[in-house]
C-alpha positions in Angstrom: 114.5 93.8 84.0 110.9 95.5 84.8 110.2 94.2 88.5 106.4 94.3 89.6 106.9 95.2 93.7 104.3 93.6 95.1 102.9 93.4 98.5 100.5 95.0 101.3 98.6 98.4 100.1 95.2 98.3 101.1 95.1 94.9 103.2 95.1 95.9 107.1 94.3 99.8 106.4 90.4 99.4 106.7 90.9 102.2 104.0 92.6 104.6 105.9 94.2 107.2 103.3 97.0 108.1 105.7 97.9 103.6 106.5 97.5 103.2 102.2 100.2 106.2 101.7 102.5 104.7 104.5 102.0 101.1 102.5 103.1 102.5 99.4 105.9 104.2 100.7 107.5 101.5 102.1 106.3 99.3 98.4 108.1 102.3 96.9 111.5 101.5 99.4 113.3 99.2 97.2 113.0 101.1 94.2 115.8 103.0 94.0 118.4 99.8 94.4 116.6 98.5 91.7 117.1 101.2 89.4 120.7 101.4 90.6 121.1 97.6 89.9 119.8 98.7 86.3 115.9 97.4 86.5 112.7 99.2 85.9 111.1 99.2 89.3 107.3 99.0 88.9 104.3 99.2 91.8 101.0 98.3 90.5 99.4 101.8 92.0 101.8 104.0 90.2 99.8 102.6 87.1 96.3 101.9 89.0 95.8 105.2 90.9 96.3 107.8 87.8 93.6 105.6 85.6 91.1 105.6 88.6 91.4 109.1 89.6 90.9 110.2 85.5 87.7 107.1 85.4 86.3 109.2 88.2 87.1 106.7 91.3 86.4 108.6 94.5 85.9 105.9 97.4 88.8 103.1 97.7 87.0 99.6 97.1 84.4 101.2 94.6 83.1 99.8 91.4 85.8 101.4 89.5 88.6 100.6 91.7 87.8 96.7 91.6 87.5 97.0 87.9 91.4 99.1 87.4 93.3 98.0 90.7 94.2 94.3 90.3 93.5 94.0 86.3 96.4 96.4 86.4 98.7 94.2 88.1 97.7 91.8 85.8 98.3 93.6 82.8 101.9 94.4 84.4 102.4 90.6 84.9 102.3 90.3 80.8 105.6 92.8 81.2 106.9 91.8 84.0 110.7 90.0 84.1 110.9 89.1 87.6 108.5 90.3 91.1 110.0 91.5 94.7 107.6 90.4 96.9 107.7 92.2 100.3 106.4 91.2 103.7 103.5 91.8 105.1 99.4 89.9 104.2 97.8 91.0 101.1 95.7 89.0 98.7 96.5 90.8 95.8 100.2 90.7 95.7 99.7 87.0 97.1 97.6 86.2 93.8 100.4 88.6 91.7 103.3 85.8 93.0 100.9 83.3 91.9 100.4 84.5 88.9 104.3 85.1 88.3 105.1 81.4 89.2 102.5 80.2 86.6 104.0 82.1 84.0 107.6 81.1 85.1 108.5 84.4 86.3 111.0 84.5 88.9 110.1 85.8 92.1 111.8 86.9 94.9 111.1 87.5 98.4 114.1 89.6 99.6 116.0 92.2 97.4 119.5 90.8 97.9 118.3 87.9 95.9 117.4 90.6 92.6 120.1 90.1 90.3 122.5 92.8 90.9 121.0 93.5 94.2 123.3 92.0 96.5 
């Protein structure tokens, strides 16, 4: 299955590069059991922060990064078979379980509960 990881990567950084690199390193910790279990691990930034760089995004919360950063996720909702939601406050991967529910996408909130994850 693809799994969307979803969870904390700008909320409680005030923008701080250095906090954003620490939240996607630990959005990036599951991955690698998921591949093992045979998924397609997926993080919304792996997609998001390519296309804003190459639109010219320079400052985190500009114009351009509202208009890539969450559409992205959404776009990855239309793909995604399941979403690992990990702890920690953020809006957007709050919304992106929302979202996953609506659309009767399973979600899970630990990754012994992934299919082959246990």
């Amino acid at each position: 299955m693809l799994i969307l990881i979803a969870g904390p990567y700008r909320s409680g950084t005030n923008d701080d590069p250095v906090k954003m690199a620490e939240n996607l390193k630990a959005l990036e910790a599951p991955s690698y059991a998921l591949f093992q279990a045979g998924h397609v691990p997926m993080i919304g930034e792996w997609v998001a922060l390519p296309v804003w760089h190459a639109a010219g995004g320079t400052h985190v919360g500009d114009d351009l990064y509202e208009e890539i950063f969450h559409p992205v996720a959404h776009r990855l909702l239309e793909l995604a078979e399941g979403v690992l939601r990990l702890p920690g406050a953020s809006k957007g991967a709050d919304n992106d379980v929302r979202i996953a529910r609506e659309r009767g996408i399973p979600v899970w909130f630990d990754l012994k509960d992934v299919p082959g994850c246990a």
